[in-house]
Structure formats: C-alpha cells, structure tokens
C-alpha positions in Angstrom: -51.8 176.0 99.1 -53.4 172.7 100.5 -56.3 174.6 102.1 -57.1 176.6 98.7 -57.2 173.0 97.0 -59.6 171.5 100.2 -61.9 174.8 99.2 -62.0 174.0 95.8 -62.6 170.3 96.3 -65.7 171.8 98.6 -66.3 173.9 95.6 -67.0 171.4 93.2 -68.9 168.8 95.4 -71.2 171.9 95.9 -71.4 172.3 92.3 -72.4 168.8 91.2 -74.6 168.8 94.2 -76.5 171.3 92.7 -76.8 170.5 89.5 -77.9 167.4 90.6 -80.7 169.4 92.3 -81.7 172.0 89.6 -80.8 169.7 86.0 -82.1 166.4 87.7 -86.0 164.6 87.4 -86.1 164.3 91.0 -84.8 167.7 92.2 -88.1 168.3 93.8 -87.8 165.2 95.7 -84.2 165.6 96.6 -84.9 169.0 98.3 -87.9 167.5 99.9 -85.8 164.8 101.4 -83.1 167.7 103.3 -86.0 169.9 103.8 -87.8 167.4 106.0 -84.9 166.6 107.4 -83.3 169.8 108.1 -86.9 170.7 110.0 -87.0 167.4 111.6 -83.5 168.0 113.6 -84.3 171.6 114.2 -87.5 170.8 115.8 -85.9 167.7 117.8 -82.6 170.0 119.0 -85.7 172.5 120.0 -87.6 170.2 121.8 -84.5 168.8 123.4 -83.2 172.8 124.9 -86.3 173.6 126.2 -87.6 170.2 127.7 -83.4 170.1 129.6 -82.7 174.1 129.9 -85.6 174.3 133.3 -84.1 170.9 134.5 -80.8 171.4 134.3 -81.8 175.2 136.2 -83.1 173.1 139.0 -80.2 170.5 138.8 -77.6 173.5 139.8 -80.4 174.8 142.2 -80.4 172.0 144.0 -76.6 171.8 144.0 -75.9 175.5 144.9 -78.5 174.4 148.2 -76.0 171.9 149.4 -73.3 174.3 149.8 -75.4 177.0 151.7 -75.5 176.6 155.7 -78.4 175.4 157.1 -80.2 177.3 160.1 -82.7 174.6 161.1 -81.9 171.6 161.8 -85.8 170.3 160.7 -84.0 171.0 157.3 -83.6 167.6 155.3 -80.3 166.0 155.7 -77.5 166.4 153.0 -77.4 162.9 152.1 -81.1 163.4 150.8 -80.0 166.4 148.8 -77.4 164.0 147.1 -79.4 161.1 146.5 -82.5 163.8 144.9 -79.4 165.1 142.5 -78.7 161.5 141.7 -81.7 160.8 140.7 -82.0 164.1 138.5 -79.1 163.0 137.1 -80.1 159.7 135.7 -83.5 161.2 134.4 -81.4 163.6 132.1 -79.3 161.3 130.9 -82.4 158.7 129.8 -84.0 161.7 128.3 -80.6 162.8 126.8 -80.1 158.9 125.3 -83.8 159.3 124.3 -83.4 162.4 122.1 -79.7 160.5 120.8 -81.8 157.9 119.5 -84.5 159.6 118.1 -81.4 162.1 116.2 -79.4 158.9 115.3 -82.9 157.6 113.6 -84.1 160.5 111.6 -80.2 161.1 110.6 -80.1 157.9 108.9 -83.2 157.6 107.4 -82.8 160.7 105.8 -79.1 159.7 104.7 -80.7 156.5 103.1 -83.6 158.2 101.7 -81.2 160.7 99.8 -78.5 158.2 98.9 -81.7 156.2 97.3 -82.6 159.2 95.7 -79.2 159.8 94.6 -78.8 156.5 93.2 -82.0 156.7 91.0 -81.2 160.0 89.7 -77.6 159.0 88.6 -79.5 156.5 86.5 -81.7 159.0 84.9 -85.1 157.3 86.3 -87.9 159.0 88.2 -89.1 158.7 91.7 -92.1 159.7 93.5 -91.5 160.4 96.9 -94.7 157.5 97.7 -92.0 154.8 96.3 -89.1 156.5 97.8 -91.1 155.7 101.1 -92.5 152.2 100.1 -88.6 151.4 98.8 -87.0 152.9 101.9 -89.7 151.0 104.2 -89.1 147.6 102.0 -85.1 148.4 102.1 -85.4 148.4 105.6 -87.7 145.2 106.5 -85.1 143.4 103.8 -82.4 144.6 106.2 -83.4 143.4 109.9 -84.1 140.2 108.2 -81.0 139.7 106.8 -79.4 141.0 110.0 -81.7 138.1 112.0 -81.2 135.3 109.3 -77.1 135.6 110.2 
C-alpha cells in the first residue's frame, strides 16, 4: 500500500513538472537548462571512462607483473614495481577528484539555474536565458562575497 502511494506521489511531481514545462512562458528555457545539463554530465562521465578505463588496464598490468616470477635477475626490483603502482595510484585519484569537482560544479549550477528558473516561472514573469546567465553569474559573485564578508 505505502509503495503504490510513493508512486503516485512520483506521479504527480511528474505531472506538475510537466505542466510547468509545456503550460509555462519559460518552458523553452527550462528544457534548455536539463538539456545542457543532461549533455554536460554525459559528456564529463564520457570523458572520465575513457581517459581512466587504459590506466586503470595498466594499473592491474602492472600489478598482475609483481606476482609473476622473475627469470632475470637484471629485472627491476619489486620494491620499484610498488613504488610505480603508488604513484599510478595517486595520479587517478587527482584525476578522479578532478572530474568530482568539475561534476559537483556543473550539478549545481544547473540546480541553481533551474530553481531560478523555477522561481520566475511560479511568478508568471519571463526569462531569457541571457538574464538567467547574467542573474546566475550576479547570484553567485553576491554569494562569495557574502561568504568572505562573514
């Protein structure tokens, strides 16, 4: 019983959600706003597999290596091996805290940008999307220096 109420609660956010979208004077711009962002995260959760699947290859490459025996003994020594992994290691996870940052940026502009949007729409006023960027851009200056003036 509780999860057929939970659907129909999802139900009718998805119903006002879209005719916020289709009834509204900034439904081109609301759909704008996800679009971009919905392509923006695609494209960075792209970029982020392909740039980490090859490194990550070599990563358990060079781990399966420390496990095999070595015939020479002109081979480099194990402790080499470990402190090469080590250092993989660190480069993926600045690259992984890289990519966080840059998905933790465009996530909330985009949630700012559509809660703006919202907000405007709710009042029954247009909005370009050139003043949705000049207000988001303000909102945010007014905001680091607030944040600096405390």
């Amino acid at each position: 019983m509780g999860q057929c109420l939970e659907f129909l609660g999802f139900v009718g956010i998805l119903k006002e959600s879209i005719k916020v979208l289709l009834q509204s004077k900034n439904g081109k711009l609301i759909a704008t706003i996800t679009t971009i962002s919905i392509l923006l995260n695609f494209l960075l959760s792209s970029s982020f597999i392909l740039f980490t699947r090859p490194f990550i290859g070599d990563l358990l490459a060079k781990q399966a290596l420390l496990y095999l025996p070595t015939q020479n003994s002109s081979d480099t020594d194990p402790a080499d091996k470990f402190v090469d992994i080590k250092h993989d290691i660190r480069i993926l996870l600045v690259v992984e805290f890289a990519f966080f940052l840059a998905s933790f940026t465009i996530s909330l502009f985009s949630i700012s940008s559509m809660i703006l949007a919202s907000a405007v729409t709710y009042y029954g006023k247009s909005l370009s999307f050139k003043d949705l960027l000049s207000r988001e851009l303000l909102w945010n200056s007014s905001s680091k220096k607030s944040i600096k003036t405390c």
